[in-house]
Chimera marker file (.cmm) of the C-alpha trace (Angstrom):
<marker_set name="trace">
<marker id="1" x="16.033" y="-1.585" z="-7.391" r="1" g="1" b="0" radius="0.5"/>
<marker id="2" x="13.746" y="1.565" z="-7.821" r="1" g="1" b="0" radius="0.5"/>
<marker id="3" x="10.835" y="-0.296" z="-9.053" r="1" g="1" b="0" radius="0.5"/>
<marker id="4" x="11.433" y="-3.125" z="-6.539" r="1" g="1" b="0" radius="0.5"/>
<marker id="5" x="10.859" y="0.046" z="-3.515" r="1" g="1" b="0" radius="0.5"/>
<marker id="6" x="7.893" y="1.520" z="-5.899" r="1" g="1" b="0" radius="0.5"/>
<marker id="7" x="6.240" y="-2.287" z="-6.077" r="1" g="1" b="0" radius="0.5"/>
<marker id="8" x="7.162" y="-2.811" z="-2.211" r="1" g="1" b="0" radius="0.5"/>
<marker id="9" x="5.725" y="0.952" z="-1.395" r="1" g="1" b="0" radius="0.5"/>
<marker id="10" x="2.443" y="0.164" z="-3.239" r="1" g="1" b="0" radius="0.5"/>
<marker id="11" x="1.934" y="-3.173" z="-1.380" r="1" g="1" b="0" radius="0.5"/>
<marker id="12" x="2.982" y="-1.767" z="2.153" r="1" g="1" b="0" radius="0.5"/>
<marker id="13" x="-0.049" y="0.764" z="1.429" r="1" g="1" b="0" radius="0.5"/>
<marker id="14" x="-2.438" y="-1.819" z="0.835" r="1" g="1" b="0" radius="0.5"/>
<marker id="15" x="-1.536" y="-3.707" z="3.920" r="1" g="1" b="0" radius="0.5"/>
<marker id="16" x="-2.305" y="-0.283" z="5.809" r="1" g="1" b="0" radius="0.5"/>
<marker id="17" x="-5.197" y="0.062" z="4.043" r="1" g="1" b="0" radius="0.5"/>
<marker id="18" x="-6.699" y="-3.532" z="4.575" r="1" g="1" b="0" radius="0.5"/>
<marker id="19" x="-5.507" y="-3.072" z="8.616" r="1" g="1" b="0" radius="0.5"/>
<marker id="20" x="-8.483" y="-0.545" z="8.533" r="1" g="1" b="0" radius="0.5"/>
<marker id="21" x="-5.478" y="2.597" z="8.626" r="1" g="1" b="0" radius="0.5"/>
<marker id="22" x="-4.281" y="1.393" z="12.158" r="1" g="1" b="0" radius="0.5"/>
<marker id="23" x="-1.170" y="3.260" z="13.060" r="1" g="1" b="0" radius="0.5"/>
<marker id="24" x="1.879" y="1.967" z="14.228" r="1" g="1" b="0" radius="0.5"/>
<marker id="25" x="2.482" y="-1.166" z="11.977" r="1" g="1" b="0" radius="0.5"/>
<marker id="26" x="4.136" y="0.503" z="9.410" r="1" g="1" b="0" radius="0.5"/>
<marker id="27" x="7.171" y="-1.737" z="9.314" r="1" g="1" b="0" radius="0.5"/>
<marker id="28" x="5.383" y="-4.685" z="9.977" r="1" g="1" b="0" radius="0.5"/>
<marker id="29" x="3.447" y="-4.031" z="6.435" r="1" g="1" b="0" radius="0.5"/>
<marker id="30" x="6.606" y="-2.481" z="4.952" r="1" g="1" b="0" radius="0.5"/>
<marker id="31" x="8.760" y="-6.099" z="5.592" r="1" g="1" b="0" radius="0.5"/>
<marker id="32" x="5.415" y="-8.145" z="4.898" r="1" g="1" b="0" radius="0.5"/>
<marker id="33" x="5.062" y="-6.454" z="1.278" r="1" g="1" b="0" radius="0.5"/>
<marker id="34" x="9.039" y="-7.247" z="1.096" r="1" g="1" b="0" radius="0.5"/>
<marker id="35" x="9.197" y="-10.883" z="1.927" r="1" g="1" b="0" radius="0.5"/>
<marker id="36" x="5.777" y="-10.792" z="-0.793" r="1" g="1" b="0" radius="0.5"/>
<marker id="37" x="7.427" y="-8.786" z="-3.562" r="1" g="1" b="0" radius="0.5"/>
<marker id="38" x="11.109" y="-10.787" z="-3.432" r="1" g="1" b="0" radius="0.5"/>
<marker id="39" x="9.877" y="-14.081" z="-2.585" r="1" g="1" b="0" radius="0.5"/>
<marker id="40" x="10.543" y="-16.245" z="-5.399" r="1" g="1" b="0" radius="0.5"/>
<marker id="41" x="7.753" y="-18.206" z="-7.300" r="1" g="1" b="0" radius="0.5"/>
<marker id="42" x="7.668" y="-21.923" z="-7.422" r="1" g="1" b="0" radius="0.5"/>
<marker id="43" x="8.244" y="-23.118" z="-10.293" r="1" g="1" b="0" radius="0.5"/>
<marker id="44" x="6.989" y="-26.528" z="-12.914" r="1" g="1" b="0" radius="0.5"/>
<marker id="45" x="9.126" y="-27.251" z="-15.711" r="1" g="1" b="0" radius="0.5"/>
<marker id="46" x="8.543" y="-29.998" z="-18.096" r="1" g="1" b="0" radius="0.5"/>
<marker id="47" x="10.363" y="-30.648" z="-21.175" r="1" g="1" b="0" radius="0.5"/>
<marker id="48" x="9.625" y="-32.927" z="-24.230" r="1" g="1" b="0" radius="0.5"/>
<marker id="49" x="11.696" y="-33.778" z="-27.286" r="1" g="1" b="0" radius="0.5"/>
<marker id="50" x="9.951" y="-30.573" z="-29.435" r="1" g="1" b="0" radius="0.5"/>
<marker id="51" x="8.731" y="-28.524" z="-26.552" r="1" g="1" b="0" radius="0.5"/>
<marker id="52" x="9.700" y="-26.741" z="-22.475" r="1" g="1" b="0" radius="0.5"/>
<marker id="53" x="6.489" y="-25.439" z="-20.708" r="1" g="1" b="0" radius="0.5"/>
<marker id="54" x="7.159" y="-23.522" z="-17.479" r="1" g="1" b="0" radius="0.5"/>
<marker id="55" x="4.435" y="-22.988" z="-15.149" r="1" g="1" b="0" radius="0.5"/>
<marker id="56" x="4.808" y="-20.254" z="-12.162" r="1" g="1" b="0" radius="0.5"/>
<marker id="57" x="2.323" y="-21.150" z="-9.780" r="1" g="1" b="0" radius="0.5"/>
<marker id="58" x="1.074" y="-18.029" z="-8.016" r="1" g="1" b="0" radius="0.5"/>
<marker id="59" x="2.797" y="-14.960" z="-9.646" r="1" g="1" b="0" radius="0.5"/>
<marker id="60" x="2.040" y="-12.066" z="-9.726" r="1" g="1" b="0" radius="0.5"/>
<marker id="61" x="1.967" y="-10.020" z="-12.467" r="1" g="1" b="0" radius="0.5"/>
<marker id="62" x="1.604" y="-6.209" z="-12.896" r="1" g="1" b="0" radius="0.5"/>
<link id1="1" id2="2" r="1" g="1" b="0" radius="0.2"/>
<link id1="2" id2="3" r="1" g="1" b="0" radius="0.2"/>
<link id1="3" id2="4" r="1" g="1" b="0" radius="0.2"/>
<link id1="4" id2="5" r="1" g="1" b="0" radius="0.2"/>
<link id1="5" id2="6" r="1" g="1" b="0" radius="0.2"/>
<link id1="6" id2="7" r="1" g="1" b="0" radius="0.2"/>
<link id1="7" id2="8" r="1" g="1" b="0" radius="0.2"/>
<link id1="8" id2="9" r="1" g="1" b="0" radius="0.2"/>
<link id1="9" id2="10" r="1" g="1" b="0" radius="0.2"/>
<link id1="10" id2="11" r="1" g="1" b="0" radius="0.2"/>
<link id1="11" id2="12" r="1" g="1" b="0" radius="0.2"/>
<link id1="12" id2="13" r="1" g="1" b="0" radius="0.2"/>
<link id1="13" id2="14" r="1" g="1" b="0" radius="0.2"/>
<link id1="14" id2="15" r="1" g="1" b="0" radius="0.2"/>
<link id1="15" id2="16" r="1" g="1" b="0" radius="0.2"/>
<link id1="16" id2="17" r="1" g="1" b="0" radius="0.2"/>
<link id1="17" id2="18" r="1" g="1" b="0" radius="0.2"/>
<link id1="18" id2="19" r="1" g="1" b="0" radius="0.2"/>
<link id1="19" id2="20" r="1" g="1" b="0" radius="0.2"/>
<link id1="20" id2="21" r="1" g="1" b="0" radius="0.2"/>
<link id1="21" id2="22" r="1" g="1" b="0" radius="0.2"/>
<link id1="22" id2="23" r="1" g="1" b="0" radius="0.2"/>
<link id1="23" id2="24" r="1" g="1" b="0" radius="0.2"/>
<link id1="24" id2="25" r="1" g="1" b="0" radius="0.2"/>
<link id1="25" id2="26" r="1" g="1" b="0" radius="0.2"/>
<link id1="26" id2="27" r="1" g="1" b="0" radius="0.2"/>
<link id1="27" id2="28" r="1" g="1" b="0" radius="0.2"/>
<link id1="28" id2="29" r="1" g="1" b="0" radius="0.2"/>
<link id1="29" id2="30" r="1" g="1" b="0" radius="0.2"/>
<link id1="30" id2="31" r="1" g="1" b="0" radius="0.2"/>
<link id1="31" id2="32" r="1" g="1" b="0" radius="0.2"/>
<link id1="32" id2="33" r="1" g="1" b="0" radius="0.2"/>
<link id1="33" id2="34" r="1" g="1" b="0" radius="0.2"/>
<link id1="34" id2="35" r="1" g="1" b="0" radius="0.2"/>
<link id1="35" id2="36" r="1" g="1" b="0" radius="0.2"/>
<link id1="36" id2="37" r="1" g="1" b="0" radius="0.2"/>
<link id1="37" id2="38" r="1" g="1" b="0" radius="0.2"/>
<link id1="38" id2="39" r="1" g="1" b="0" radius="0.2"/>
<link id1="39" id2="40" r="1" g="1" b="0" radius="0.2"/>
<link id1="40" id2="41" r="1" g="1" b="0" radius="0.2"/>
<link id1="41" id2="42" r="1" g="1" b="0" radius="0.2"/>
<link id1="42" id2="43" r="1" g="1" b="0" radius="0.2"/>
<link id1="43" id2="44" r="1" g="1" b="0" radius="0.2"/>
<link id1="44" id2="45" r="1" g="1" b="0" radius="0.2"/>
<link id1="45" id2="46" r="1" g="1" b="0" radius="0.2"/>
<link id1="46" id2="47" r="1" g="1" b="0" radius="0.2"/>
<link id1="47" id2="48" r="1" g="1" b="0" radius="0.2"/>
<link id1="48" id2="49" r="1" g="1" b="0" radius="0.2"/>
<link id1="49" id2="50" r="1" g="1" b="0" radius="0.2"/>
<link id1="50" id2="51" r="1" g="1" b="0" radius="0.2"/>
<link id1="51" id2="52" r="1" g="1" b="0" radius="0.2"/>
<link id1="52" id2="53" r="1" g="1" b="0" radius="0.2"/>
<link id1="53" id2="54" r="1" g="1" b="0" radius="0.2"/>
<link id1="54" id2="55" r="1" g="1" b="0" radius="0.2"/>
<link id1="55" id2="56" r="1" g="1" b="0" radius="0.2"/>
<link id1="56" id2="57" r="1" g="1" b="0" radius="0.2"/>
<link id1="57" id2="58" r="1" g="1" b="0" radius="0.2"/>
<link id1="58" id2="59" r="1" g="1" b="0" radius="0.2"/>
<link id1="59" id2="60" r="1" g="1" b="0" radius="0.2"/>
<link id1="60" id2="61" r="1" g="1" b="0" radius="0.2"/>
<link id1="61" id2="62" r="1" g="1" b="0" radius="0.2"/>
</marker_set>
């Protein structure tokens, strides 16, 4: 749970940031970098007789 706040802190600050600093959106950035961090990835499974590939289209990875 702590590194899901630490990931979710980071983001919120680079939402700030990228707002040019503008005060008063903090929670606005703070649930924007939640729905970000938690939402889950779509994912592409296919599976052969020998093989299962799984493809996570747009992940991100730290």
């Amino acid at each position: 749970m702590q590194e899901i706040n630490n990931l979710t802190a980071r983001r919120a600050c680079e939402l700030f940031e990228s707002s040019g600093f503008a005060h008063g959106h903090d929670t606005e950035h703070w649930h924007r970098a939640e729905r970000e961090i938690l939402q889950a990835a779509p994912l592409e499974v296919t599976e052969t007789e020998t093989e299962l590939t799984v493809f996570c289209r747009g992940a991100r990875v730290r």
